[in-house]
C-alpha positions as CSV (number, residue, x, y, z in Angstrom):
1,X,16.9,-13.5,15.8
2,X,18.6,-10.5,15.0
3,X,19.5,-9.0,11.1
4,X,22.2,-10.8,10.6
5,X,21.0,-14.4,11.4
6,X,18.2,-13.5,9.2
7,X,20.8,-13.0,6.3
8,X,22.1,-16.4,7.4
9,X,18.7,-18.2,7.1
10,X,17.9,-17.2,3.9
11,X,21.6,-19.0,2.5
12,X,20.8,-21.8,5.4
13,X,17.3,-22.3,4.2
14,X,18.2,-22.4,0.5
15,X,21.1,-24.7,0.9
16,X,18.3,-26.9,3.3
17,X,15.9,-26.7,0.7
18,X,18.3,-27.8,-2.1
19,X,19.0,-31.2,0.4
20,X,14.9,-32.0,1.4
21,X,14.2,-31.7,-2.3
22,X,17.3,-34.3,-3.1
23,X,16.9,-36.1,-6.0
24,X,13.2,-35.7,-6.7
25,X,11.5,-35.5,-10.2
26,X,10.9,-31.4,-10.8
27,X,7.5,-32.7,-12.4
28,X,6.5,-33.7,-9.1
29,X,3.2,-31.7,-7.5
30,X,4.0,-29.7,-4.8
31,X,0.5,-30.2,-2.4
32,X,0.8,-27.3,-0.9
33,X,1.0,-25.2,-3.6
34,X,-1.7,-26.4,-5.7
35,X,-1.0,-26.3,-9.7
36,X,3.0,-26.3,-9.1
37,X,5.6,-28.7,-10.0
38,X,8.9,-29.0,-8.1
39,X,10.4,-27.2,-10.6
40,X,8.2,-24.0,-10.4
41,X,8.7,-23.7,-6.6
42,X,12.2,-23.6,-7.7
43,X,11.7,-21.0,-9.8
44,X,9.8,-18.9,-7.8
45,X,12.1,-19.1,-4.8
46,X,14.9,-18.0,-7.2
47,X,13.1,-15.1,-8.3
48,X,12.6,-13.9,-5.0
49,X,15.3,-14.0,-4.0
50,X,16.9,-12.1,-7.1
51,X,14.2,-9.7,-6.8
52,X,14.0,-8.5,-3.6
53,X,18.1,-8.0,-4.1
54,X,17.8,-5.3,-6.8
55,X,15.2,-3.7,-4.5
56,X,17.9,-3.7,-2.0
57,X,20.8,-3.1,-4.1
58,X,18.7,-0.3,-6.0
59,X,17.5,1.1,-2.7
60,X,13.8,1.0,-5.0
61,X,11.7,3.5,-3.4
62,X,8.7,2.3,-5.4
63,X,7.1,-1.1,-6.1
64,X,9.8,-2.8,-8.6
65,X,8.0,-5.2,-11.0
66,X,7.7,-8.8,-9.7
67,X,7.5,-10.9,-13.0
68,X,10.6,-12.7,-11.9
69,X,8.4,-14.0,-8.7
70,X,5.1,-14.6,-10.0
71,X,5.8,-16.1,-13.7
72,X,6.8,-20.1,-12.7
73,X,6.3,-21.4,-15.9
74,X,9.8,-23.2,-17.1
75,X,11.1,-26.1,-18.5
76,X,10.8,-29.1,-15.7
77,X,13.3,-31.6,-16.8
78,X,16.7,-32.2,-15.7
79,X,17.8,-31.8,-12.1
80,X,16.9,-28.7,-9.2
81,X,18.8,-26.1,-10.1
82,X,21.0,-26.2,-7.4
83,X,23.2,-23.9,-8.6
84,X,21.3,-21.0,-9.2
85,X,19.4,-21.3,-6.0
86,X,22.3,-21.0,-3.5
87,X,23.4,-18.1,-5.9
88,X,20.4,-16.3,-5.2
89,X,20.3,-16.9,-2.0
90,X,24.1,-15.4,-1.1
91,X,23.5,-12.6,-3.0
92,X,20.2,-11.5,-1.4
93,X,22.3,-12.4,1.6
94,X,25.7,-11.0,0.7
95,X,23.5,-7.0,-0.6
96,X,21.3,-7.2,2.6
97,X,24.8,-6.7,4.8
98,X,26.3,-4.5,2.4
99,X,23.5,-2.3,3.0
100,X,22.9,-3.0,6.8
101,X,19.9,-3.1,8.7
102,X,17.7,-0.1,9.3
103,X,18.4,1.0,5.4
104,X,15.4,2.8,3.5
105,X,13.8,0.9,0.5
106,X,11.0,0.2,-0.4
107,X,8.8,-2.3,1.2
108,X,4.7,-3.3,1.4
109,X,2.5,-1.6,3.8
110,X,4.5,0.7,6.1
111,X,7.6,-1.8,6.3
112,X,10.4,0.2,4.7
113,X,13.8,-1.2,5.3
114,X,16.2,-4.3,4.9
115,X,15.8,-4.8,8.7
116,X,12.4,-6.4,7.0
117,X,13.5,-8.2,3.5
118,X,15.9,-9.6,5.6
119,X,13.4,-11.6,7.8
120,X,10.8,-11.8,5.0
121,X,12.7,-14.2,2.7
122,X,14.7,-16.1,5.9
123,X,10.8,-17.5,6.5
124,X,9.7,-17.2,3.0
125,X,12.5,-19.2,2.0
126,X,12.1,-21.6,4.9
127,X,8.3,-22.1,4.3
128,X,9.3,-23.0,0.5
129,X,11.2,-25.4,2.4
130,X,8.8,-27.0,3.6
131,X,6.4,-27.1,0.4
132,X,9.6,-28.6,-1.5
133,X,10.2,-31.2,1.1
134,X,6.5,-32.0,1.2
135,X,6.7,-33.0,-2.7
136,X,9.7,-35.0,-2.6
137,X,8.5,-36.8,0.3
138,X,11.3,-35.9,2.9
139,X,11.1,-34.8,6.8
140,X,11.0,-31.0,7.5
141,X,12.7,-29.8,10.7
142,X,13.1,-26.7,11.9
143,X,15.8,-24.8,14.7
144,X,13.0,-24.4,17.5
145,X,14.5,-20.5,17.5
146,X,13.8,-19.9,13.7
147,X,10.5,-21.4,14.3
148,X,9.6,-19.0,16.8
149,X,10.8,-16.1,15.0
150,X,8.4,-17.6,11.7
151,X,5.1,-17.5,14.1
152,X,6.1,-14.3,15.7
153,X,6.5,-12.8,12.0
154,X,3.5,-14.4,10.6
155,X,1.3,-12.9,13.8
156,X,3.1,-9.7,13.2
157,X,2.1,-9.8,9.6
158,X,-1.6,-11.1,9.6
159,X,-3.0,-8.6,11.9
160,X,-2.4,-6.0,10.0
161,X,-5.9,-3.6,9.3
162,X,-4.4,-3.0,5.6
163,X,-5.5,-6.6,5.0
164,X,-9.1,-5.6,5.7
165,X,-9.2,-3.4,2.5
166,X,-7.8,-6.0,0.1
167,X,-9.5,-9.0,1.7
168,X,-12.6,-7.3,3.3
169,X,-14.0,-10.7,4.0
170,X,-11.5,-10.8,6.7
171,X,-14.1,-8.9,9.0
172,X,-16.1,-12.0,9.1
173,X,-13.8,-12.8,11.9
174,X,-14.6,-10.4,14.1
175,X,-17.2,-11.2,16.8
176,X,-17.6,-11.3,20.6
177,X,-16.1,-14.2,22.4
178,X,-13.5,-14.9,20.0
179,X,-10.1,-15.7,20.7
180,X,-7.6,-18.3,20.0
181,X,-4.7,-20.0,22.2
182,X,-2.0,-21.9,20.4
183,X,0.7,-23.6,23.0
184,X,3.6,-25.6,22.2
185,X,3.8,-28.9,23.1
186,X,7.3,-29.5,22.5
187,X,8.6,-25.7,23.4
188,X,7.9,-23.3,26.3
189,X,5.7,-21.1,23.9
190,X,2.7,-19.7,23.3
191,X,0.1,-17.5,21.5
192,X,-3.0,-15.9,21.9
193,X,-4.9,-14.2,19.2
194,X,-8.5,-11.9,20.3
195,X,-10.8,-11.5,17.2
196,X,-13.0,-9.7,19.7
197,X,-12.1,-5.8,18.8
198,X,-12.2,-3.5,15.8
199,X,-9.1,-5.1,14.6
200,X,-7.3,-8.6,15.1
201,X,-4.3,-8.5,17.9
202,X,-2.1,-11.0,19.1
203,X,0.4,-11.6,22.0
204,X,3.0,-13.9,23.3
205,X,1.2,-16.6,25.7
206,X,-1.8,-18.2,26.7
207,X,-5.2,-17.7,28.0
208,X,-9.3,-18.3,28.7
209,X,-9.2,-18.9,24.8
210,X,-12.7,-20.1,23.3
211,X,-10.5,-22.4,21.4
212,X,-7.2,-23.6,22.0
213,X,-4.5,-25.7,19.8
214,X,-1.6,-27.5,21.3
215,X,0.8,-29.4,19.3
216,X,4.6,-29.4,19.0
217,X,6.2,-25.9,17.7
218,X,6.8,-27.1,14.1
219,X,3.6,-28.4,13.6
220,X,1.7,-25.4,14.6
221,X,3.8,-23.4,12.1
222,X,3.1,-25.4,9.2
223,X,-0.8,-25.4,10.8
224,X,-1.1,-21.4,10.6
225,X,0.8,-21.6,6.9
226,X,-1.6,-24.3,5.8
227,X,1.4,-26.8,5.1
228,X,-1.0,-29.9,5.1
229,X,1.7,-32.3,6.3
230,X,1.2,-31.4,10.2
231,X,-0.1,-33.8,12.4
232,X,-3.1,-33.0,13.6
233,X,-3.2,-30.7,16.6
234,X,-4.9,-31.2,20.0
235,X,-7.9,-28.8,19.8
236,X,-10.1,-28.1,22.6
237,X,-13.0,-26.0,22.5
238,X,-14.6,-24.1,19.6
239,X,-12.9,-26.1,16.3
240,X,-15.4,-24.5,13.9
241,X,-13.6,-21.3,15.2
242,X,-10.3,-22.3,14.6
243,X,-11.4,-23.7,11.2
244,X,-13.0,-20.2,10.5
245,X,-9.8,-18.2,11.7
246,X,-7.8,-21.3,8.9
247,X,-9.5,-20.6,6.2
248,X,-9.3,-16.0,6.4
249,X,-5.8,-15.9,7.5
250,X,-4.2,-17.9,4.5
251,X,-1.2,-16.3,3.1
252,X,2.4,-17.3,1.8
C-alpha cells in the first residue's frame, strides 16, 4: 500500500465505520475500549482525524495539543454523527495529497512526514472500525491487503527501543529462547518476532518459534490489537509466552 491508498483508507474506513456502527444506540459500551460509549469512539475518531490535519496543513514542527483526541466526553444522544465523521475523514485525506508524501511535519519518535500520518490514521481509523463494530454487534471484514499493511505497521511500530523508556516494563520480555511465529491461516503470510536480543525485532515469515499462533489474517490482527472479538487462535507451544508478549505490547 502506497501513500495514496493510505489517503483512501482513511475516507474508506470512515465511510465503513459509519455503516458497521448502523443504527446502534451511541450509549452503547464499546468492549474494547473499556469506559467508552459509541458515541465517544465517535468523537475521538473525529478528533483525530481533524487533528492530525492542522498538523499537516500547518506543517507543525512541534507537538500540537491533542485535546481534540483525548477529551471524549459529549453528549450521547441522537444518531452517529455521520456527517462530521466523513468530513473529517476527506479532509485529513484531501490536506495529506495536497501536501504529498515525503513532506516534513512533525511526527512521534523519529517519524517526520505525511508519508506516516497517512498510514497512521488509514489503520487507526480502521482499528476504530473494528471497536465500533464490536459495540453495535456487526461483522468486521477487512481487504486481506490492508490487513497486511496493519500488522506490518503495528510490528514496525512496537519494536521500537523508544518504548523501553516510557514503558520500561517492556524489558520483562526479553529473555533467551523467546520468539514468536504468527502464520496465516487464510493468507500466504507470516511473522516472526525474537525477544531474544537487546531489543525486540521482527520479520516477514516463519520459523523454530517457541510459540507459534495460526489463525486466519483478520483474526490475528484484531489478536495483536487486543480486539477481544477474534476467535481464538491455534497456539502451539509456549502460550504463557504468547500471553506475556499480549499483555506488554498493548497499544491503540
Amino acid at each position: 500500500m502506497d501513500f495514496d491508498r493510505h489517503c483512501s483508507e482513511i475516507v474508506t474506513q470512515t465511510d465503513l465505520l459509519v455503516r458497521d456502527a448502523g443504527d446502534a444506540d451511541l450509549r452503547a459500551p464499546v468492549p474494547s475500549c473499556p469506559g467508552w460509549t459509541l458515541g465517544a469512539l465517535a468523537r475521538h475518531v473525529d478528533g483525530g482525524h481533524r487533528w492530525a490535519e492542522q498538523i499537516v496543513r500547518t506543517r507543525a514542527t512541534t507537538f500540537t495539543d491533542d485535546t481534540i483526541v483525548r477529551n471524549v466526553l459529549g453528549d450521547d444522544r441522537g444518531p452517529l454523527p455521520a456527517d462530521d465523521l466523513r468530513e473529517g475523514a476527506d479532509g485529513l485525506a484531501a490536506t495529506l495529497r495536497a501536501a504529498g508524501p515525503g513532506t516534513e511535519v512533525w511526527g512521534p519518535f523519529h517519524f517526520r512526514s505525511t508519508t506516516f500520518w497517512a498510514r497512521r490514521f488509514a489503520h487507526e481509523t480502521l482499528m476504530h472500525r473494528a471497536d465500533a463494530a464490536l459495540a453495535a454487534g456487526t461483522p468486521f471484514a477487512v481487504e486481506p491487503e490492508v490487513a497486511l499493511d496493519a500488522v506490518d505497521e503495528w510490528m514496525e511500530l512496537d519494536v521500537l527501543p523508544q518504548h523501553f523508556d516510557l514503558r520500561p516494563e517492556k524489558r520483562d520480555l526479553l529473555a533467551s529462547g523467546r520468539t514468536l511465529a504468527l502464520e496465516a491461516t487464510d493468507r500466504d503470510a507470516a511473522w516472526f518476532v525474537d525477544l531474544t536480543g537487546p531489543v525486540i525485532t521482527w520479520r516477514r515469515g516463519t520459523g523454530d518459534a517457541a510459540v507459534t499462533v495460526r489463525a486466519p489474517l483478520t483474526d490475528l490482527l484484531l489478536l495483536i490489537y487486543r480486539r477481544h472479538d477474534a476467535a481464538p487462535p491455534e497456539v502451539s507451544g509456549d502460550a504463557a509466552l504468547l500471553d506475556l508478549w499480549l499483555h506488554h505490547v498493548a497499544f491503540g
